[in-house]
N, C-alpha and C positions, 0 to 999 in steps of 0.2 A: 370527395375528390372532384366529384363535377361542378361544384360550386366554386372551389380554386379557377380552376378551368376557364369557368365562365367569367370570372371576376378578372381573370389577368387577362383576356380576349377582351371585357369591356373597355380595361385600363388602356390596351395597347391603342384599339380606332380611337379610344379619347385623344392620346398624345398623338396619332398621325391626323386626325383632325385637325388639334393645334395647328402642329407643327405648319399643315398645308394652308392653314387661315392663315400665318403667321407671315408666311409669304407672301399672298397675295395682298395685304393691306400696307404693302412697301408704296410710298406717295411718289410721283413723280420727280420731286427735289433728290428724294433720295437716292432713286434710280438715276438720273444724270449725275447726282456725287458720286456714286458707285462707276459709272462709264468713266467720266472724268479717272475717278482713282485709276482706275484699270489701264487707261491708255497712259498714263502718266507712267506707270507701270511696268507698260509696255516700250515705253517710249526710253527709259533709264536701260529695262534689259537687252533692247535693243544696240545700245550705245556700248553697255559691257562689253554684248560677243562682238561687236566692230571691231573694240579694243584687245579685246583676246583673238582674234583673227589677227590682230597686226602683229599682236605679239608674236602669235605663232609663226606668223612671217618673217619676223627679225629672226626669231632663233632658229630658223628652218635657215638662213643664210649663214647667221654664223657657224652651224653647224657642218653645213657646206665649205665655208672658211677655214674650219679648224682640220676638216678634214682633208682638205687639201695640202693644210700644213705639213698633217703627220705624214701624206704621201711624202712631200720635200725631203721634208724627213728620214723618213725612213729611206728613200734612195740616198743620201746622202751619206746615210752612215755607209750603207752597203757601198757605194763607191768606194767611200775608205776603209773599209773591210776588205777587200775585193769585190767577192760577190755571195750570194748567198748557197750559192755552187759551192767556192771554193770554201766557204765557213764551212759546210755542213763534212765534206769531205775534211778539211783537217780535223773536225770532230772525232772523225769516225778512227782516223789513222792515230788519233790520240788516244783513246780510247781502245784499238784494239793494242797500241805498245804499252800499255799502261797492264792489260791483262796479262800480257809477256810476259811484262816484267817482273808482277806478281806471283803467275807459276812456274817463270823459270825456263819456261818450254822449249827457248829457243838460244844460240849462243850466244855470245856478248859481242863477236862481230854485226851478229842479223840484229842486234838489239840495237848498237851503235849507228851502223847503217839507219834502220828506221826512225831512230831522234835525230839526228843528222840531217835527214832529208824533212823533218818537220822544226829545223832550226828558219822560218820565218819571220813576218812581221807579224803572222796571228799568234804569235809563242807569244808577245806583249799584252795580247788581247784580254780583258779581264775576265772573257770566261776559263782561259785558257793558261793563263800566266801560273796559277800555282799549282795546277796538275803538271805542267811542265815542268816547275820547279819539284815537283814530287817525285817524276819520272828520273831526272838528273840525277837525286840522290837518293834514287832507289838502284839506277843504273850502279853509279858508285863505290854504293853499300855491300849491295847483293853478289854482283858477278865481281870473281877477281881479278883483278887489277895485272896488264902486261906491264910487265919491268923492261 
């Protein structure tokens, strides 16, 4: 076992011997190729991240652009909605006659009255239009009908 030992401890200072000779016998040609290479190098990865710094700049603005769009945007619609006030509230007044009118709970006057009063421009609206139309002819169906 101590002879392994020894024998791979001689092997090992042999190759870092090398290795360190191997080094130092680099001739001065070679060493100025080597710098040359390196600043060349340096000189191309330099010029990338310029390039990728611009980039990031352009798209750092369009993204500022686009984002200002979606603001337009998005007020825009809410204009023509009304507002996001009044979207959310006829949600909610849709949604609770819709439960109404599901369990019945209440009479066909108070059921009439509250479609009635949510007979707007949001009853057009696409999130709205066929829960409307559901409520109508659930109203209809369900409660009967004054002669």
């Amino acid at each position: 076992m101590y002879k392994i030992y020894s024998i791979f401890i001689v092997l090992l200072l042999l190759l870092m011997y090398t290795n360190v000779n191997g080094q130092e016998k680099m001739t001065r040609e070679n060493w100025q190729k080597q710098i040359k290479d390196f600043t060349s190098l340096k000189s191309e990865l330099s010029a990338k991240i310029t390039n990728l710094q611009k980039d990031t700049s352009d798209l750092q603005a369009i993204l500022e652009k686009k984002t200002e769009e979606i603001k337009i945007a998005e007020q825009e619609y809410w204009s023509t909605v009304g507002s996001k006030n009044e979207y959310e509230t006829y949600k909610r007044k849709l949604d609770k006659l819709e439960a109404i009118c599901k369990s019945r709970e209440r009479s066909l006057d108070d059921a009439v009255k509250m479609f009635l009063e949510l007979d707007t421009n949001l009853k057009c609206h696409p999130d709205f239009a066929s829960m409307y139309n559901d409520i109508k002819k659930r109203l209809y169906r369900y409660y009967p009908h004054k002669e």
